[in-house]
C-alpha positions in Angstrom: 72.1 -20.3 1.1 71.1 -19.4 -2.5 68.3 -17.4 -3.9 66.9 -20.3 -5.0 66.8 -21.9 -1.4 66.0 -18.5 0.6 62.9 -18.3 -2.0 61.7 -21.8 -1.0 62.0 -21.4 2.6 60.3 -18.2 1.9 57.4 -19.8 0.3 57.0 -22.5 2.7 57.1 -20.0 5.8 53.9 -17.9 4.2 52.3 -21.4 3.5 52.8 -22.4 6.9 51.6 -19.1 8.3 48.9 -18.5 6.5 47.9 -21.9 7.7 47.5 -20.6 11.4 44.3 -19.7 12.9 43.3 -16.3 12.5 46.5 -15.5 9.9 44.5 -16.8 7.0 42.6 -13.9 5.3 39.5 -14.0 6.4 36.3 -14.7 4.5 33.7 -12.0 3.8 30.9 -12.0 6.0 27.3 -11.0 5.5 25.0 -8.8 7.7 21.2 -8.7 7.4 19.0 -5.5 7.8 15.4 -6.0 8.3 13.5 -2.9 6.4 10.9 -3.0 8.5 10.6 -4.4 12.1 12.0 -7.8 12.4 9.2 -10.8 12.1 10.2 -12.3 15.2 9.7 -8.9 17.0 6.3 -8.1 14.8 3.7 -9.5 16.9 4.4 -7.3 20.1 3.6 -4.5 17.8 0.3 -5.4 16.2 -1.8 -5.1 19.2 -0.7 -1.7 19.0 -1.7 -0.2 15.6 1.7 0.4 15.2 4.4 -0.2 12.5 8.0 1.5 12.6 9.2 3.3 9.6 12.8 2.0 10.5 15.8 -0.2 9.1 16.5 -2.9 12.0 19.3 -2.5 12.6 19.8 1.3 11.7 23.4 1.0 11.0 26.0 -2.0 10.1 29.4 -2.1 10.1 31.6 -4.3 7.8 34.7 -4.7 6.1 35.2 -3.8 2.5 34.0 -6.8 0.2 31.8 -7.6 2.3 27.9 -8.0 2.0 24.8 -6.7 3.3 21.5 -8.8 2.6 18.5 -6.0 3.0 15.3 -8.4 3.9 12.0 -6.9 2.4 9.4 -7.1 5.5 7.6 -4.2 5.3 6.5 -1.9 2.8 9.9 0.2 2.4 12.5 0.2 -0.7 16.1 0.9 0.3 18.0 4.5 -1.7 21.6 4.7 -1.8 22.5 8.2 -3.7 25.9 8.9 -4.6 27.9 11.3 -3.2 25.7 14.9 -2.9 22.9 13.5 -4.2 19.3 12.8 -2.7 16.9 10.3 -2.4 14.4 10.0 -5.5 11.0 11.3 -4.4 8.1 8.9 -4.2 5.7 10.8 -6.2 6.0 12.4 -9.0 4.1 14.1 -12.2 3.8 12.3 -15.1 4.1 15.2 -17.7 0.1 15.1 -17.8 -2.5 17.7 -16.6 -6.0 16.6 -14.7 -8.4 17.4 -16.8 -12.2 16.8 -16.8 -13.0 15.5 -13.3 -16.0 16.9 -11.8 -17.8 16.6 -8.4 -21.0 14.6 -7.6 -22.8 18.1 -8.6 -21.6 18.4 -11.8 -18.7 21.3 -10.8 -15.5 20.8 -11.9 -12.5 20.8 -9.1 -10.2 23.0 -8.8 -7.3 20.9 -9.7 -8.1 20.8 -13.2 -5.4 21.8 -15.0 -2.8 20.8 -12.1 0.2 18.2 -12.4 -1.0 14.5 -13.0 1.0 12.5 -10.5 1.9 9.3 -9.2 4.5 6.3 -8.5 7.6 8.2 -9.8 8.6 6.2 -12.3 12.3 5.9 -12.0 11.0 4.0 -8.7 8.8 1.7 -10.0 10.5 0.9 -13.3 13.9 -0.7 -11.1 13.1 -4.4 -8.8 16.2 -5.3 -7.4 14.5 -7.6 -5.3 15.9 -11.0 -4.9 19.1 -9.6 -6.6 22.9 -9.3 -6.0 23.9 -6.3 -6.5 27.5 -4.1 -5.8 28.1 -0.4 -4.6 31.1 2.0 -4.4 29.2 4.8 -3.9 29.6 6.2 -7.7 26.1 5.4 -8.7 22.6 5.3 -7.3 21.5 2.0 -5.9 18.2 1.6 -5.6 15.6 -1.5 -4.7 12.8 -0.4 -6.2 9.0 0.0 -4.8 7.8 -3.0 -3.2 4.8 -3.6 -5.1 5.0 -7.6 -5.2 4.5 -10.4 -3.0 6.6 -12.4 -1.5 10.0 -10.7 -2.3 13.5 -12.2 -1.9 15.8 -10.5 -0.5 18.6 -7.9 -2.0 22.1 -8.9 -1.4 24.5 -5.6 -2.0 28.4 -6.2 -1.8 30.2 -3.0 -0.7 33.3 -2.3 -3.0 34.8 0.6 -1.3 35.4 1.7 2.4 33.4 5.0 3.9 30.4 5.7 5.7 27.0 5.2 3.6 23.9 6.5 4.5 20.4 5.0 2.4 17.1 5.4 2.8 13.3 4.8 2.4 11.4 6.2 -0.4 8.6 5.8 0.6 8.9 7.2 4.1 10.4 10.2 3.9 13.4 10.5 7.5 13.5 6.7 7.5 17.2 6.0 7.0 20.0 3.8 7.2 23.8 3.5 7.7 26.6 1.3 6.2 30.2 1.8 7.1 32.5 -0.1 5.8 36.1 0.1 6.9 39.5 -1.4 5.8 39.9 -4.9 6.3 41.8 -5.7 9.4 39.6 -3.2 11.0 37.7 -3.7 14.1 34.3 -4.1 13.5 31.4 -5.1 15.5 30.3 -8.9 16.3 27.4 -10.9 15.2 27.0 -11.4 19.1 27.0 -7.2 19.3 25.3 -6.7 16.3 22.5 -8.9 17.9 22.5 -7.2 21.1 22.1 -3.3 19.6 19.2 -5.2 17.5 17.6 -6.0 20.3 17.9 -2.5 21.9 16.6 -1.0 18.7 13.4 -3.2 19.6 12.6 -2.7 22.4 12.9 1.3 22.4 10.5 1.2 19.5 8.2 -0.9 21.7 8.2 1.5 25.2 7.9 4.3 22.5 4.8 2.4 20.1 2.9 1.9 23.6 2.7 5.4 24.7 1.3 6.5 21.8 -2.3 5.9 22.0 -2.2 8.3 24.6 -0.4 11.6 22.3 -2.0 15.0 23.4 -2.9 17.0 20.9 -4.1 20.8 21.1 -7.6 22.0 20.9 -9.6 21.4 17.9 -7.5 19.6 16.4 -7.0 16.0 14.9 -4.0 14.4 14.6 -3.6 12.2 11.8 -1.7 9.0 13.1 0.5 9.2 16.3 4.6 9.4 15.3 7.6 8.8 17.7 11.0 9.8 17.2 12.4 6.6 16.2 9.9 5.7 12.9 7.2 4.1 15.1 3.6 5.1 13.9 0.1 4.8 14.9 -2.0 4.5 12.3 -5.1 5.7 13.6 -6.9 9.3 14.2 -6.4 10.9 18.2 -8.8 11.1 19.2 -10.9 8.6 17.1 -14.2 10.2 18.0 -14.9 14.1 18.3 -18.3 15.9 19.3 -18.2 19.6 18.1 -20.9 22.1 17.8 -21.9 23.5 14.6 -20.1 26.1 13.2 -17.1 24.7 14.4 -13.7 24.2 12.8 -11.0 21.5 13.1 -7.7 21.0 11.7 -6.3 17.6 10.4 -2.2 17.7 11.2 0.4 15.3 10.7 2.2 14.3 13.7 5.4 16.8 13.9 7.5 13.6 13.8 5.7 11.5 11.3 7.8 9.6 8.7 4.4 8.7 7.0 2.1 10.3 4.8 -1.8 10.5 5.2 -5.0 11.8 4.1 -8.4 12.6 6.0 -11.1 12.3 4.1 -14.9 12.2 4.2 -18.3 11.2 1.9 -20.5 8.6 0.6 -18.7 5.2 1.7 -16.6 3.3 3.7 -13.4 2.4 1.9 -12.5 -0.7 3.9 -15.5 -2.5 3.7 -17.1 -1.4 0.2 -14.4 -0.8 -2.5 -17.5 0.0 -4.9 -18.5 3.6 -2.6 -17.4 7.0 -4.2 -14.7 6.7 -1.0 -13.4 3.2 -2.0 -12.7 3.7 -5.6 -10.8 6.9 -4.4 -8.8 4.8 -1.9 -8.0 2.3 -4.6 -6.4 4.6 -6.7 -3.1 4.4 -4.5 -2.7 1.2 -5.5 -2.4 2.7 -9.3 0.9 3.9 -11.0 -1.2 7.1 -11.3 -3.4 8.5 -8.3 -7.0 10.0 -8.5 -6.7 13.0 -8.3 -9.5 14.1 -5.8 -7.4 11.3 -3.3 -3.6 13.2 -4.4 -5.7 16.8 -3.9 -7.2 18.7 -1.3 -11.1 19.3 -2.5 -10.8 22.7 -1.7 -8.6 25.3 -3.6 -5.7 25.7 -1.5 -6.6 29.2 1.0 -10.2 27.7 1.0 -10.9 25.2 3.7 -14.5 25.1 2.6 -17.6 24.9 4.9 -18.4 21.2 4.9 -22.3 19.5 5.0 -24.2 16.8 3.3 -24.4 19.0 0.3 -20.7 20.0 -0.1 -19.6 19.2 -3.5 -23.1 17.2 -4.7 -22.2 14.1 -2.3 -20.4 15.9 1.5 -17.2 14.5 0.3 -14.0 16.7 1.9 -10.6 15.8 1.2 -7.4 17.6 2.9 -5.2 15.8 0.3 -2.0 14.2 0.5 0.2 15.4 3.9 3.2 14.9 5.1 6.0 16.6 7.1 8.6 16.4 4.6 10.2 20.1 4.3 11.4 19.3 0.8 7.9 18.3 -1.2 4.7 20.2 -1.7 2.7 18.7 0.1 1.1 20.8 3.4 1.3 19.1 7.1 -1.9 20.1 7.8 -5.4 21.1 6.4 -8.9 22.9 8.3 -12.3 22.3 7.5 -15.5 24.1 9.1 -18.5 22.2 9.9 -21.9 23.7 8.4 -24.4 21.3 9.6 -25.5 19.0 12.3 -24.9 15.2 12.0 -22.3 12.4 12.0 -19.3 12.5 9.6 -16.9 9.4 9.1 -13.5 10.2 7.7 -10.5 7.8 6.7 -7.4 8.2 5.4 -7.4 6.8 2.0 -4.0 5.6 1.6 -4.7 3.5 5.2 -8.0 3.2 4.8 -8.5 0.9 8.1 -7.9 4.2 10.1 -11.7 5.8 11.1 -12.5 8.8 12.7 -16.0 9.8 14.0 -17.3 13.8 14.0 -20.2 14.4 16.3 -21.4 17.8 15.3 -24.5 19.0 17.2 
């Protein structure tokens, strides 16, 4: 046979062959991941008070090329750093000082003179939202913050085999995995994929329904419930304390919170009366830069202040911003000592729905 023929028969062998199911090369797939909890699974979680702080599912597999659609549900951004790098922070200064804000008696606050902060801007200049976008794991890929409605989906092609972890800017320990191996690589089936979703589900649910029920030490509030998977109750435990005067009580982050929170009290309530000294605070968060008595603790930090009607013209007490995150500024917990007999309402004012009731007598 000539080189000629034994180069035809060549070529028509591969044609045939590659003809043959499962020889042809396959077709990139895509994978979904919900960044939030799933809407299908949503309503078993509402009667709760809860939301999870979680990517469903938490990890994907897939073969190189292939894609990964991230579906906006919740309020979370997806963060994929390069190599060594971190996540970009949610909040940040501005290159601005506070300056000139004063208390209902006239006082200036402490944090005069303190960092102006808010949105970091790197986050809320990028929406990648609705987008197709690639990654090799060179350079950051972020989604941005979801501060739209109705967003489309992100649609992320994976260029380069390896194990890539992402996560949630706005929830600080709420985190991701892609790996992406070799093609011709066993990987996991939409038929497995679906069952470890389903898993992923329903542990957050047994763990969202115990919550309501967290212990937390004496003389203390804990502000929202956390398990150990991203779910969180958003609500004070207890929602309702009696205390005698002269007594103290700290405000504390759950140990396992991916969330941050605030309790505050004073003139208003911020869910039902935006206009109140409390509701115009609250607002600020949905600002690129914060108000500072909502960012700040009233009192200068060491101080935990003596609160009554009087404090600071108006009885307003702030903790500030907490979280549990080991790697911002922010404290995990804050105390306050009540001065006076009477009933005092706090809220966090970045969830402002969540209520708390002080009975001090």
């Amino acid at each position: 046979m000539t080189g000629r023929c034994r180069a035809a028969g060549v070529g028509v062998f591969l044609a045939v062959l590659l003809a043959l199911p499962g020889v042809a090369e396959a077709k990139s797939i895509t994978k979904s991941v919900n960044m939030g909890i799933p809407p299908k699974s949503g309503k078993a979680f509402q009667p709760l008070g809860v939301d999870v702080n979680a990517f469903f599912p938490s990890g994907v597999t897939i073969h190189k090329g292939d894609k990964v659609k991230f579906l906006p549900v919740g309020f979370h951004s997806f963060d994929f750093p390069p190599r060594g790098a971190s996540m970009l922070p949610l909040i940040a200064g501005n290159g601005q000082t506070v300056s000139g804000v004063n208390d209902a008696a006239g006082q200036p606050f402490w944090f005069n003179g303190q960092p102006q902060v808010g949105f970091n801007g790197a986050l809320a200049a990028v929406n990648n939202f609705g987008k197709k976008k690639s990654f090799n794991g060179s350079k950051r890929l972020i989604s941005g913050l979801p501060l739209a409605p109705n967003l489309k989906p992100t649609t992320v092609t994976f260029k380069k085999t390896g194990k890539f972890t992402y996560y949630c800017n706005i929830h600080s320990g709420m985190k991701g995995t892609v790996t992406v191996k070799s093609k011709g690589a066993s990987i996991p089936s939409a038929k497995a994929d679906k069952k470890a979703l389903a898993r992923q589900v329903a542990t957050a649910l047994n763990t969202s329904k115990k919550l309501s029920k967290t212990q937390v030490p004496a003389n203390t509030v804990d502000v929202g419930a956390a398990g150990k998977h991203g779910e969180e109750l958003f609500a004070f435990v207890p929602s309702a304390v009696t205390i005698p005067t002269g007594s103290s009580l700290t405000f504390r982050m759950h140990p396992a919170s991916f969330d941050v929170h605030t309790a505050t009290t004073g003139p208003g309530n911020p869910e039902s009366d935006p206009n109140s000294y409390l509701g115009k605070i609250a607002a600020s968060f949905r600002s690129p830069v914060f108000d500072p008595r909502a960012e700040y603790a009233s009192e200068a930090p060491g101080t935990g202040g003596t609160l009554t009607p009087a404090l600071h013209g108006n009885g307003f007490w702030n903790s500030g911003v907490m979280d549990t995150d080991s790697g911002t500024p922010l404290a995990s917990s804050n105390a306050v000592k009540f001065g006076a007999p009477g009933k005092y309402d706090f809220y966090c004012m970045i969830h402002p729905f969540m209520h708390l009731t002080v009975t001090v007598q």
